[in-house]
C-alpha positions, 0 to 999 in steps of 0.5 A: 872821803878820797885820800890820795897819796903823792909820792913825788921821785920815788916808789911808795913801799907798800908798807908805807901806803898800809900806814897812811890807809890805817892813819887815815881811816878814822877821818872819814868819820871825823870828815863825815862828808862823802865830798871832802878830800884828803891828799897827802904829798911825800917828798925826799927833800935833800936825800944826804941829811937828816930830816929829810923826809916832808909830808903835806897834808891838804883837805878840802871840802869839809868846810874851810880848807886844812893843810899841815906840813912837817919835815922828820927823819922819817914820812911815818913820823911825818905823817902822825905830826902832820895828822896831829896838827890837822887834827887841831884845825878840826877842833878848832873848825868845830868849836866855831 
């Protein structure tokens, strides 16, 4: 599986990109196909408010497409979300 992570206007710590590889691991056995793709897209929407920080997550080539997007305090809380709800659409893909 390919995971790419965009950041968009601003520089990823390099904590953050530790959390989203350790996250991500498990789905390359979930996937289980080399040609899926996994891209994740950060974006600071309004810096002055709460709730600010979106995280998209997009896969595709692991049959239909699968996209989550969740806006929270923070892109880790984001990200867990966004992988929960993906992680829906998997079950639901399988159970089919």
């Amino acid at each position: 599986m390919k995971l790419t992570v965009n950041p968009v206007n601003f520089e990823i710590a390099e904590r953050l990109e530790k959390y989203i590889t350790k996250k991500t691991a498990r789905y390359e056995k979930i996937l289980n196909n080399p040609g899926a793709e996994m891209e994740i897209r950060l974006t600071v929407v309004k810096p002055e408010t709460n709730l600010n920080k979106q995280t998209q997550i997009r896969v595709i080539g692991n049959g239909p497409e699968m996209f989550a997007e969740k806006t929270c305090d923070t892109f880790e809380q984001g990200l867990d979300v966004a992988l929960e709800a993906i992680d829906r659409q998997i079950e639901k893909t399988k159970d089919k």
